[in-house]
N, C-alpha and C positions, 0 to 999 in steps of 0.2 A: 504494500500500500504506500503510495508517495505522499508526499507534503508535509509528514511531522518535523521535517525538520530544514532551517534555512539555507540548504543547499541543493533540494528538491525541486521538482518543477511546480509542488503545491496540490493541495485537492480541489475537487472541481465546487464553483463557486456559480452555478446558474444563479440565475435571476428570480425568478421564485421560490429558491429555499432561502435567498438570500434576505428576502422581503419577508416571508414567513418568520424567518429570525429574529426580524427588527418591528414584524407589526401582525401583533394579535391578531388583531380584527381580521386582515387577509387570508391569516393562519385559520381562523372559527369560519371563515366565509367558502374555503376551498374543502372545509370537514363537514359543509353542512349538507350536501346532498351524501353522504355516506357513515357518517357519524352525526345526526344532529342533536343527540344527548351530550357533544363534549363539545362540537361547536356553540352551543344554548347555556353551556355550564356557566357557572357565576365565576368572574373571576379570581374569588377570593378561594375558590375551590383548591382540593390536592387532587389534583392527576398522576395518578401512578399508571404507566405503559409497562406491559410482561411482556416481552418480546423473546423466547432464547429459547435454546434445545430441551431434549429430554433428562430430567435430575429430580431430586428433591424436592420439592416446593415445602413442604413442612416447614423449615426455617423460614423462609420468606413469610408464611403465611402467618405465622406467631409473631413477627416484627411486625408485618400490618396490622395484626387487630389489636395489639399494643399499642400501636401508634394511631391508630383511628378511635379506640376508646381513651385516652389518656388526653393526647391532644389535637386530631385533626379527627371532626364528626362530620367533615364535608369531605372527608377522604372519599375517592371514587377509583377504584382499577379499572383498566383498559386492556382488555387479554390479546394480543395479536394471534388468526390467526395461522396454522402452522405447525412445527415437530411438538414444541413445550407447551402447547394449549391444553391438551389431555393431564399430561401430567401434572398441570397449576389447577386447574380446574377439583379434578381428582382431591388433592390436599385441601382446598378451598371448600370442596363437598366435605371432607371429611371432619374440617372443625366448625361445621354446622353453619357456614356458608356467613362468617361474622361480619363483613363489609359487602357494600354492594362492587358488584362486577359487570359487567357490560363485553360481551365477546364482538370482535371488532368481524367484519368480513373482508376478505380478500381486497386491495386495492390499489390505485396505480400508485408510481414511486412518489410520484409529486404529493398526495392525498399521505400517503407515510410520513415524509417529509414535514410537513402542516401536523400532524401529530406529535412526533418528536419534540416539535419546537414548541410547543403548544402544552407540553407535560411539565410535571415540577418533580418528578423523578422519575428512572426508564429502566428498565434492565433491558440490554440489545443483546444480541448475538450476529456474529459473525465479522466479517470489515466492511461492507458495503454501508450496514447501519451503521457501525460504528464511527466510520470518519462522518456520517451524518452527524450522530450523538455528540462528536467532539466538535463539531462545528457548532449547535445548537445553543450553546453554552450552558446547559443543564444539566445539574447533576444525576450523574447513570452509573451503573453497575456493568461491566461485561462480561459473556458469556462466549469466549472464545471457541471455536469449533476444537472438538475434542481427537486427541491424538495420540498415540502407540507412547505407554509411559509419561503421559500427560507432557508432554513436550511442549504444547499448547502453553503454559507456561510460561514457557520461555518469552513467547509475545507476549502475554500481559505485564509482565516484571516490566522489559521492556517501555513499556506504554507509560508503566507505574514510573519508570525512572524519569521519561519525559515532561509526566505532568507534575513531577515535586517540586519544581522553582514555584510551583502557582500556589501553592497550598501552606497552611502552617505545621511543623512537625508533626500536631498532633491527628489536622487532619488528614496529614500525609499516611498516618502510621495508622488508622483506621481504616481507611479506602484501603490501602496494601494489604491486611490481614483478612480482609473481608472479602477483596476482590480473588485472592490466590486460595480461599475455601470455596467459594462459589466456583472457581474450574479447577476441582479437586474429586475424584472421587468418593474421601474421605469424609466422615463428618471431622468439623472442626476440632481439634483436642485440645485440651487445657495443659500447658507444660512450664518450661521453665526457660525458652527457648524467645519468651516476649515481655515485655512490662506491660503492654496493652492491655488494659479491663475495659469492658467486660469480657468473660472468655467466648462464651457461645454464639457461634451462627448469628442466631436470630438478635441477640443481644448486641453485636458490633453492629449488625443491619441497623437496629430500632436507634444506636446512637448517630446512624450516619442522617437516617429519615429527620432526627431531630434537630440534626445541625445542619438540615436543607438551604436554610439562608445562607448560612455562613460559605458555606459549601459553593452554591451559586456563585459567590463572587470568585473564586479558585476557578471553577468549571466556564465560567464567561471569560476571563482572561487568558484560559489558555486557547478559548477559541479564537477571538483576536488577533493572538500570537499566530494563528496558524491560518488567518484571514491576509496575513500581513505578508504569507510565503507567495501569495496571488493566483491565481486562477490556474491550474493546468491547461484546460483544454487551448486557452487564449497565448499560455507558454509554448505549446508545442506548434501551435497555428505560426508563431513569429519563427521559433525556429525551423520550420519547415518552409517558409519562405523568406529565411535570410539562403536556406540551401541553396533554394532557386536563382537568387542572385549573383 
């Protein structure tokens, strides 16, 4: 994936994700013929987007209805869907269905896009969403594609090292624990190997949900940062016609 870094030709910067970044409204306007529960929603609302492969949802789902009864009773999920619908859905049946949910249907890239930007927290999967997500400037969780020996890994660490200039230690050191249990196999274990509290899963989640503002401004500036590498397509368009010349 190009553009994380200023020696890249950049990721790509259309025109309508670009506008959906910078303006609500546009974003609720292009969600209203396919979403019009999230396009209609108040603003003052929590949009949570589930986007990602098949795993666990249990954790996640005790961080949300900890987080939607304690402090956000306007909380609303957004199920995309796809491979990890069954298996969110599933865990979400099974603790007796504590927040409301809304299963998203199939739709173009631009209409995804408009949702991304539009969420105040995401789980993505894959790259395609993700350089979206990273552009969006909203705080998300990723869900790397999975690989022989969780190698997979290796790309999030990665990411994680990219995005620490943006963040405070501390939110640096909770997105990192939380992100490398989320494309783990494993459940999370409590050891001696961190200082991080709290230890669980769902516990690093519910402290990340609650430091969403704070968090936001980390997650905006590093998109920025990565606004500022410029446009691919409009990079490779010059350089294929400086060839010409």
């Amino acid at each position: 994936m190009p553009g994380f870094a200023a020696k890249t030709g950049g990721l790509v910067l259309d025109t309508p994700f670009m506008q959906y970044a910078s303006d609500a409204d546009a974003a609720r306007k292009a969600l209203a013929p396919y979403v019009p529960e999230l396009a209609g929603a108040d603003t003052s609302g929590f949009a949570v987007t589930v986007f990602s492969y098949e795993r666990d949802f249990a954790p996640v789902v005790q961080a949300l209805e900890r987080f939607y009864t304690t402090q956000q009773k306007d909380l609303h999920v957004y199920a995309a869907a796809g491979r990890g619908l069954q298996s969110f859905l599933a865990a979400w049946d099974s603790a007796g269905r504590p927040f409301p949910v809304t299963q998203l249907p199939f739709m173009p890239q631009t209409v995804w896009d408009a949702v991304l930007c539009i969420s105040s927290f995401s789980f993505i999967r894959g790259e395609d969403s993700l350089s979206r997500a990273c552009l969006a400037g909203v705080p998300f969780v990723w869900h790397a594609y999975p690989q022989d020996n969780e190698y997979q890994k290796v790309k999030v660490q990665a990411l994680l090292d990219r995005m620490r200039p943006f963040f405070s230690s501390e939110d640096d050191a909770l997105l990192e624990r939380y992100w490398l249990s989320y494309n783990t196999t494993e459940s999370l274990q409590t050891g001696t190997d961190t200082n991080i509290t709290p230890e669980k899963p769902s516990d690093v989640l519910y402290a990340l949900l609650s430091r969403t503002g704070v968090l936001k401004q980390g997650f905006s500036a590093f998109s920025q940062s990565l606004v500022k590498n410029g446009d691919l397509a409009e990079h490779l368009l010059t350089y294929i016609a400086s060839q010409k010349s």
